[in-house]
C-alpha angles and dihedrals in degrees: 000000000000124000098253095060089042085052102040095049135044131237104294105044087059089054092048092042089044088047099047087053095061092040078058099047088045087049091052089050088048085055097049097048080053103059082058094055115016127191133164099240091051082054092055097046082046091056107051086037080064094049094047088046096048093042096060117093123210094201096247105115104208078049104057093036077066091047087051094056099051095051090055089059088060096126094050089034092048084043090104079062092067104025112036087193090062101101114234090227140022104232101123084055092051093046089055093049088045094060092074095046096050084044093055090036087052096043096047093240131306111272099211134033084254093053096052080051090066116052082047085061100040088047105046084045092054095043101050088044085057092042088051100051079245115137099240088208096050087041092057097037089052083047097037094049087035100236089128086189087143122080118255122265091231092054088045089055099050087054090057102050090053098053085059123093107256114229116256112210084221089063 
């Protein structure tokens, strides 16, 4: 717990919040273990266990307005109870996010509106290649000599998009 909420509440508001922190890590581990083995009295249980953790208060107000909010994205946030493919966080999005910054961060900046272009592009090229299991350095050799003996990374796109489930609107 960080120093300004030790120093802004007393006692037993760091208990409940500290407390609350775990109940929400347990609940995420109840969602998880879900997800494994889904039923739809487990979503209901999961449900109204939601509803009992979002509606305490700690007694920290910057805190429960959190907590408020939260409680107000129920439907988006309960999603993993009807569609097991749906993922509980968005880490993998922000990662990805996160590559141009740290490029930029690391290279100081591009100087010229090409040059921001490029390392778009570079960096797109590299990612999906990741992404994709695809060595960056062989795909752009095979590009850049125009041998073009490696699949390209758009085919190999659209082969992986239809080897994944497709989402039913009745999941």
């Amino acid at each position: 717990m960080g120093d300004r909420l030790r120093n802004s509440v007393g006692g037993r508001c760091q208990f409940r919040a500290k407390l609350r922190g775990q109940r929400c890590w347990d609940y995420y581990e109840s969602l998880r273990q879900y997800r494994a083995s889904p039923s739809g009295e487990r979503a209901a249980s999961l449900r109204r266990e939601f509803d009992e953790l979002f509606a305490s208060r700690t007694g920290y107000a910057a805190l429960d307005a959190r907590i408020a909010k939260t409680a107000l994205k129920r439907t988006e946030l309960l999603t993993v109870l009807s569609d097991q493919s749906v993922p509980l966080h968005n880490n993998a999005s922000e990662l990805q996010a996160r590559v141009s910054a740290r490029r930029r961060d690391v290279s100081l900046h591009t100087r010229s509106l090409a040059g921001v272009r490029a390392m778009d592009i570079f960096t797109t090229l590299v990612q999906t290649s990741k992404k994709l299991g695809i060595s960056a350095y062989a795909y752009l050799r095979d590009r850049l000599r125009k041998r073009f003996e490696l699949t390209s990374l758009a085919d190999t796109i659209k082969a992986a998009v239809e080897n994944v489930r497709p989402l039913s609107a009745s999941s």
